[in-house]
C-alpha positions, 0 to 999 in steps of 0.5 A: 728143350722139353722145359722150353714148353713148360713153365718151371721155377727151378730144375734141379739136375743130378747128371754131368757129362764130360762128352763135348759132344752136346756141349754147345746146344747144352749151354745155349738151351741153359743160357735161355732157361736163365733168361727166361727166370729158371734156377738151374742147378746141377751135380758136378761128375764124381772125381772130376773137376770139370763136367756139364751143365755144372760148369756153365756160369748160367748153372749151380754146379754142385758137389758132395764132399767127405768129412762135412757134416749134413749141415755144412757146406762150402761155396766156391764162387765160379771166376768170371 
């Protein structure tokens, strides 16, 4: 909510959270900061494949992985 009130062009978030607790608030507030032109991005949680806000289509979820090396990557499109 804090960004709401604060004009940013990208947020990069290295958090996850797998507690559904928040999970509909999280999306509706992500859902604005994208509508409103902000880039989100956010780490997925280790050793899982499901986390939040990385999972939501408005977020880049992202992760590390073994053996590459610190100019590869590997991009997964989300299904729709």
């Amino acid at each position: 909510r804090y960004l709401e009130s604060h004009r940013v062009d990208i947020v990069n978030m290295s958090l996850a959270t797998q507690n559904l607790e928040y999970v509909i608030e999280l999306q509706k507030i992500c859902n604005k900061l994208v509508e409103d032109g902000v880039i989100l991005v956010s780490s997925l949680a280790n050793h899982y494949d499901n986390s939040y806000p990385a999972v939501f289509k408005s977020v880049i979820g992202v992760k590390g992985r073994m053996g590459l090396s610190e100019k590869e990557y590997i991009y997964q499109q989300k299904e729709t």
